[in-house]
N, C-alpha and C positions, 0 to 999 in steps of 0.2 A: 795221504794224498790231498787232505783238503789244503795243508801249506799250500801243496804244488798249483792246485789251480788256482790259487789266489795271487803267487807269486806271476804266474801264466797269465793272468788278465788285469788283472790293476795295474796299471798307468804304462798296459801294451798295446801297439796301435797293430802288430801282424809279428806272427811266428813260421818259419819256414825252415821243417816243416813239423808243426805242435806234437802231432803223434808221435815222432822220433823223439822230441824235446823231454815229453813226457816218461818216454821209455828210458832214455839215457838219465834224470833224475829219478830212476825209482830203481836203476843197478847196482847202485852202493859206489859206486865208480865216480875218483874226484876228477870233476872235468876241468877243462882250460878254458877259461873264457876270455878273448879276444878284445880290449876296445882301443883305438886307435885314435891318436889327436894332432893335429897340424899344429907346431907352434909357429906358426904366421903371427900370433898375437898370443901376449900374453897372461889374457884374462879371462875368466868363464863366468857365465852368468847362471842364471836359474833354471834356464833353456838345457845347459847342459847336466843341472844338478837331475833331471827327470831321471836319465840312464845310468846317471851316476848311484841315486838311491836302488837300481836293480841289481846293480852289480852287486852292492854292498848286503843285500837281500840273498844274495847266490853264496856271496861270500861266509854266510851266517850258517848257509847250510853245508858245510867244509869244501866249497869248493875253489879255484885257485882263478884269481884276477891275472892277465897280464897286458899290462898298461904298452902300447906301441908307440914311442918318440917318432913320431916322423918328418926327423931331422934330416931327411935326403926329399921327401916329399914335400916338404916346407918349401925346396927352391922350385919347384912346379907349379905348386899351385890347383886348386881341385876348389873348380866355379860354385857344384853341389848344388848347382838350380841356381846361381844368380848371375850366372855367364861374364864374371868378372874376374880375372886369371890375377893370383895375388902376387905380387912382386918377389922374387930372390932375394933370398937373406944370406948372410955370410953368419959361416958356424958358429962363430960369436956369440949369433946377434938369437941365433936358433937355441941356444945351452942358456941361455939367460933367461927367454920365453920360457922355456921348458920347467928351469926351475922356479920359475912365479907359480905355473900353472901347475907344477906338480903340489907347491905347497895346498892352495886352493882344491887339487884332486883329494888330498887325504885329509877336507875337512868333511868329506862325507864317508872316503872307504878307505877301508883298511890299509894303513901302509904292512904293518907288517905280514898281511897276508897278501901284497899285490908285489908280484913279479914284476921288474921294471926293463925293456928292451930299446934300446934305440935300434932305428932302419941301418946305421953305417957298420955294425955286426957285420951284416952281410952283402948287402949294394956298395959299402966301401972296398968289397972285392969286385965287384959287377968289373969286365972288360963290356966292348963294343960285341964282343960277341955272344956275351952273356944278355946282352938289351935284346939283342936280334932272335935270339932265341927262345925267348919269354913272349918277346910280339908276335911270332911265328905262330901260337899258339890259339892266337886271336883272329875275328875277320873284322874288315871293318864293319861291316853287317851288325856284328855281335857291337859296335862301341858307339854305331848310328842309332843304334837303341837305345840308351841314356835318353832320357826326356830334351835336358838342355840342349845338349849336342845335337838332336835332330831337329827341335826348334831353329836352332842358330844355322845351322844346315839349309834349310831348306829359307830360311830368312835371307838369305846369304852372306851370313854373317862371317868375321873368320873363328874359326877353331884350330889351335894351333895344335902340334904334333905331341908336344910333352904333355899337353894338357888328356891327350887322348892316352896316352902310356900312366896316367896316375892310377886310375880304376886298378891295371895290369900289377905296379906296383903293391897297392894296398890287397891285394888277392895273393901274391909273392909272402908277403908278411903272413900271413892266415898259414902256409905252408912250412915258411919257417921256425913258426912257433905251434905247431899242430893245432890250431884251435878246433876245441868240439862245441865253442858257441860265439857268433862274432855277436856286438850289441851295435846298436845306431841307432838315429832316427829316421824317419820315413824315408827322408830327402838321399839319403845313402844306399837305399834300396841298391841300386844297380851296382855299385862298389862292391856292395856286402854279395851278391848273389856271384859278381867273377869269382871273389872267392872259393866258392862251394862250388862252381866250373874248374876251376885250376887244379884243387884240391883229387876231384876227381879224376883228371888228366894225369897225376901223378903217383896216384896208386893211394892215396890218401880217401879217408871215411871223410864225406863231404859236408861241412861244419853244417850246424843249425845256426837261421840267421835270426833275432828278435828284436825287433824294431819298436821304440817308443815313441807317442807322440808329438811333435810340435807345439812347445807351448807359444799361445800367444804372447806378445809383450804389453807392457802397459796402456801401449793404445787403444789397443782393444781391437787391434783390424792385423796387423803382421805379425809374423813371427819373431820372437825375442830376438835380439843382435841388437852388436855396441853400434853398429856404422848408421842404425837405424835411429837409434837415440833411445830405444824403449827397452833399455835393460835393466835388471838389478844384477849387480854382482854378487858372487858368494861372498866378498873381501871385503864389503863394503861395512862402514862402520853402522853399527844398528841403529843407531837414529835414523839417519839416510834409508835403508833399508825398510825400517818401519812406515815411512813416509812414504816410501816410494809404493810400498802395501798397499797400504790405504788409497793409492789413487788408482790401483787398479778398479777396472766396471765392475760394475755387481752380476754381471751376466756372466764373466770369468771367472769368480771366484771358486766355483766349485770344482772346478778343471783343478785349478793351482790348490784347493785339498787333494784332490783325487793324486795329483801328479808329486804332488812335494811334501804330502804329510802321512802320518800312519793314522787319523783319525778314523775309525772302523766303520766301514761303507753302513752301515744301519744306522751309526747315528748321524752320517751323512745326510741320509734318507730323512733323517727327523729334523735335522735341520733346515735342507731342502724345502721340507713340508710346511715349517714354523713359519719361514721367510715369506710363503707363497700366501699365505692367510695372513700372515701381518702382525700374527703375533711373535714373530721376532723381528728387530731394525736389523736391515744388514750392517751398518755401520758395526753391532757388538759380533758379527759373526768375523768380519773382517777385521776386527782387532784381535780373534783369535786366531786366525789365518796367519797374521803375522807374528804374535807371540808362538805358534807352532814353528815354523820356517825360521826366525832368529832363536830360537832356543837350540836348534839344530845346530844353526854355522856357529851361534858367539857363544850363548850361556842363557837357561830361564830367567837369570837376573839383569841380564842385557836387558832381553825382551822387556821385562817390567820398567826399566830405564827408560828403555825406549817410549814407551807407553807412555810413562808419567813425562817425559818431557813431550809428547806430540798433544797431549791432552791441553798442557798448558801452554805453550805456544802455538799451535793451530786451533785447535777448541775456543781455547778461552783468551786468546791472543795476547799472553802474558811475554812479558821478555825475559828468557831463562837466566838464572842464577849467575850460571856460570860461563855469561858468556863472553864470546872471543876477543882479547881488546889486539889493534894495532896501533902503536905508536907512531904519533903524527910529526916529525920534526923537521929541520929545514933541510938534510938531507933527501927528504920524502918527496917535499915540497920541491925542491931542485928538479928532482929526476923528472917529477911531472912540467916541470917549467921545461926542462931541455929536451920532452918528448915532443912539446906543443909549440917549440920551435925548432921543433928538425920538419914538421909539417909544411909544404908548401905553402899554407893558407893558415898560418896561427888563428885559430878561432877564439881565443881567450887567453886575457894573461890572469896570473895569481897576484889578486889584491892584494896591498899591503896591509896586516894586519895589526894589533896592538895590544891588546890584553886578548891569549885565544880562547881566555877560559869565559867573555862573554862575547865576544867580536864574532864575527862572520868571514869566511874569507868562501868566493867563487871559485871553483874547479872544475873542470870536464869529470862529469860523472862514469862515461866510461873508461878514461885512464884510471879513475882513481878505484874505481872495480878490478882494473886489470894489477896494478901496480899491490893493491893490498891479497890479491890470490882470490878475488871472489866472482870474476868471471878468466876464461882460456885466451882471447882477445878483445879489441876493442868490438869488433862486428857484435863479437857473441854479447858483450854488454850490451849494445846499443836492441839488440833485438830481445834482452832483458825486459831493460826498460821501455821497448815498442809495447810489451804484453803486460805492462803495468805490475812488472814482477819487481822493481827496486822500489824502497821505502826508505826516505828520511827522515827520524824524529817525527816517525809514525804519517809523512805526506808524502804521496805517492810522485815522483819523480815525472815532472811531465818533458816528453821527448824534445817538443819545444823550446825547453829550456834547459836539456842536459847539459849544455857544453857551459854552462854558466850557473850552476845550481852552489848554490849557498850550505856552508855546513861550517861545524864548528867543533873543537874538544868538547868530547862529551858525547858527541852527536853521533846515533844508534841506527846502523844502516840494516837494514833488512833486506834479503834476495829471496826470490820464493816466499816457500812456506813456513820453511826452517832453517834457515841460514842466517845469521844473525852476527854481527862487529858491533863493537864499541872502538869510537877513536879516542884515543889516551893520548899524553906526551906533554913533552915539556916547553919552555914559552918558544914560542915560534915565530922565525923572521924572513923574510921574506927577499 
């Protein structure tokens, strides 16, 4: 029993309802456990790795994952507390999502013990009479209760109709896969609990729901999401990753132990303790945070990769070994010339140059960000270089003078912390 209760409260924010949970792991009986994912998008972060390592916990003790595509729920859309209704996707576009995401799902659990279901099984039979029957079942009462929903409600906001039929749906799936435990996090509460109403409308034993916490994201103030900007991904290459560690607060950190690693709650405790007296830096606790969490997704030798290169180029502001060269040539040059004259207002041309291995030539620094892959657009450069994040030949890019900044073969561009070019290539004409 002690697994049970440890499996039962580290990194669970509510069980509904514990007692039965308890009773159903302690029958010998392999259960179904339920978790459900919108591919609206196709990538998962940290956020979702929390419920991911419970399943894979449930799975250790023989019991049976089964993962729900909601590939018919993808074109609805399900706000889940941000009262934002996400766009229709076309099947396509949904089987592609799914298969990123499912890669990313089995870097924490089990493929071969997780059942894999798509929603179109059985909503791809659904007729008009089968919707009306399902809703029947519901009052609006029952869907005004959802937090978002009666906020925007009484805000008078709109809530549109399929948005109130997703809950219905995801409660329909619970039934069609018998589940005896749905997983979520907090924000899915009322989802997860139609469930366990449906279920017992149907003559079905009404699922246990077990709900994980919210991790914050890097900011230190919201909850993780890509839309938000404060995510890590599980996919992400361990350098990135490692970096990204490190800049979580120190006030989080023990949450993202408590939630993403098996580090055993007493030496928790001792490290907690060390921190608070001073006799440990949290900087070395958070470089095991991170070496725990990328030894997971990549390999313990990522991690120490990751390590030895964040040490030397953010520590000790070295410029790594190996780093990225892009070749500079006149086709390069061209593109950027024919970018900066399709501009209404050419703000710079390209110098002519002469020997480029000691000459200078001026460029807009946010094309030449965009064009080599080291910002998503020019905006996104230019507000790079607003926060004094671009560095050339080690001097920091002043905004002032983006659009005519001076650089040369050779010359070693830096973004952030850890992102690092070299421009290579051969003579160049202009």
């Amino acid at each position: 029993m002690a697994d049970f209760e440890y499996i039962l409260k580290r990194g669970v924010a509510e069980i509904i309802i514990a007692d039965e949970l308890k009773t159903l792991l302690t029958s010998g009986r392999k259960l179904r456990l339920k978790e459900g994912f919108d591919p609206s998008f196709p990538d998962i972060h940290l956020g979702h790795m929390v419920g991911l390592r419970k399943l894979r916990q449930f799975q250790e003790l023989g019991h049976q994952v089964v993962l729900i595509v909601g590939d018919w729920t993808a074109q609805i859309g399900d706000p889940s507390g941000a009262s934002v209704t996400r766009p229709m996707l076309t099947a396509e576009r949904v089987r592609e999502n799914a298969e990123t995401y499912m890669k990313q799902f089995f870097k924490v659990v089990s493929r071969e013990k997780t059942e894999v279901r798509w929603q179109s099984e059985w909503f791809g039979k659904f007729d008009l009479g089968d919707v009306i029957r399902l809703a029947s079942k519901f009052t609006v009462a029952q869907v005004l209760a959802r937090d978002d929903f009666n906020e925007r409600f009484r805000a008078g906001k709109p809530i549109t109709i399929t948005e109130t039929l997703y809950p219905m749906l995801q409660a329909y799936d619970s039934v069609m896969v018998e589940a005896d435990v749905e997983f979520g996090g907090t924000d899915q509460k009322f989802n997860l609990l139609m469930g366990r109403e449906l279920q017992g409308m149907v003559g079905q034993k009404p699922q246990q729901v077990l709900m994980t916490p919210l991790l914050v994201g890097t900011d230190g103030q919201r909850k993780m999401s890509k839309s938000l900007g404060n995510y890590i991904g599980v996919s992400e290459p361990s350098r990135e990753m490692y970096g990204k560690l490190m800049s979580v607060p120190d006030d989080l950190m023990f949450s993202y132990f408590e939630l993403l690693t098996d580090v055993p709650d007493k030496e928790l405790g001792e490290m907690k303790a060390a921190m608070a007296s001073g006799a440990t830096n949290p900087m070395s606790l958070k470089k095991r945070l991170a070496r725990e969490i990328i030894g997971q997704l990549h390999s313990e030798s990522a991690a120490s990769e990751a390590e030895d290169y964040f040490e030397r180029t953010v520590q000790k502001k070295e410029v790594p070994e190996d780093i990225q060269e892009v070749k500079i040539n006149n086709g390069l040059l061209q593109k950027i010339k024919a970018r900066l004259h399709g501009e209404r207002k050419p703000v710079v041309s390209i110098t002519e140059v002469g020997n480029p291995e000691t000459e200078e030539w001026g460029v807009s620094v946010p094309l030449l960000l965009c064009e080599i892959g080291l910002s998503k657009s020019r905006s996104d450069a230019r507000r790079l270089v607003e926060q004094g994040s671009v560095r050339v030949d080690g001097k920091t890019v002043d905004p002032s003078e983006e659009e005519h900044w001076h650089i040369k073969i050779g010359s070693i561009i830096k973004v952030g912390k850890r992102r690092f070019v070299k421009l290579v290539g051969p003579d160049i004409k202009s």
